[in-house]
Legacy VTK file of the C-alpha trace (Angstrom):
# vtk DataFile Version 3.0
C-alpha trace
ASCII
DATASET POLYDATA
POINTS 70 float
-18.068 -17.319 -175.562
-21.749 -17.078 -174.320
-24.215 -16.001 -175.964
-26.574 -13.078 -176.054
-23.947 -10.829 -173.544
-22.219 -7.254 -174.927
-18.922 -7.879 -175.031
-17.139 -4.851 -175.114
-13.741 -4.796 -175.616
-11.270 -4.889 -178.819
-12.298 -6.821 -181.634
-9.016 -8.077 -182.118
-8.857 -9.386 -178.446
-12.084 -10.908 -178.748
-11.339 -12.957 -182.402
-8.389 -14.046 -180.983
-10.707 -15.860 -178.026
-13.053 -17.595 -180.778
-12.487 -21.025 -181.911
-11.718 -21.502 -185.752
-14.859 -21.899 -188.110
-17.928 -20.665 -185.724
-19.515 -18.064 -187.167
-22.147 -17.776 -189.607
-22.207 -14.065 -189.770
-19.932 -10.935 -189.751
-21.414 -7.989 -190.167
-19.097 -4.863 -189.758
-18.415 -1.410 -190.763
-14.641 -1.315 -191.163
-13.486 2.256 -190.158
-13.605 4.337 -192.714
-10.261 7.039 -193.873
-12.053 10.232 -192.519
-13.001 8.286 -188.412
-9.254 6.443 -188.411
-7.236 9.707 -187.388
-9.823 10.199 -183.989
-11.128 6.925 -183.221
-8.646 4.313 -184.497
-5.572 5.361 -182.226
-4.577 7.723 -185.682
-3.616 4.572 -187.564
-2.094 6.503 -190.883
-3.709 5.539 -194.119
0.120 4.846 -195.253
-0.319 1.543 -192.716
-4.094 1.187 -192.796
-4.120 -1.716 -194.798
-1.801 -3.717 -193.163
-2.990 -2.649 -189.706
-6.760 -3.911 -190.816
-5.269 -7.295 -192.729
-4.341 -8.311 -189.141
-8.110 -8.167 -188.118
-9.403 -9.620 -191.618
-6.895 -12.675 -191.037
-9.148 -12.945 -187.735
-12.299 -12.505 -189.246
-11.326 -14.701 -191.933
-10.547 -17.873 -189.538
-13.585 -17.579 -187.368
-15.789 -17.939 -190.296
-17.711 -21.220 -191.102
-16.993 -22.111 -194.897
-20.833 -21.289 -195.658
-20.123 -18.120 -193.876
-21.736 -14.795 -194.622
-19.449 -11.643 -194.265
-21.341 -7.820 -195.159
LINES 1 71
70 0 1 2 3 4 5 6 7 8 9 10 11 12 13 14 15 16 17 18 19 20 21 22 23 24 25 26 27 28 29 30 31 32 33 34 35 36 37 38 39 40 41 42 43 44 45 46 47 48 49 50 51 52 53 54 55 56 57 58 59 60 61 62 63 64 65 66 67 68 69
């Protein structure tokens, strides 16, 4: 992936193109219960966590072991 472009497209999509171990930072604001019903495709909070361990898994491999995640 270069560096210093926008990418803009799902996060998910864009993990999935990222080599294991090579980042040193995530820094995120996981949606939140009251933004998931109009901006997360109404993901119900019934299957919220599974629906977000998909992305964790993602964020989880892509992190260096001295990794920071906030």
């Amino acid at each position: 992936m270069d560096l210093n472009i926008i990418h803009k497209e799902d996060c998910l999509d864009g993990l999935r193109k990222l080599p294991d171990e090579c980042i040193d930072l995530i820094f995120t604001s996981p949606p939140y219960a009251e933004r998931r019903k109009s901006v997360y495709g109404g993901v119900h909070h019934t299957e919220y966590v599974d629906w977000f361990m998909v992305i964790s898994a993602e964020l989880k491999r892509v992190l260096k072991p001295t990794a920071h995640f906030l």
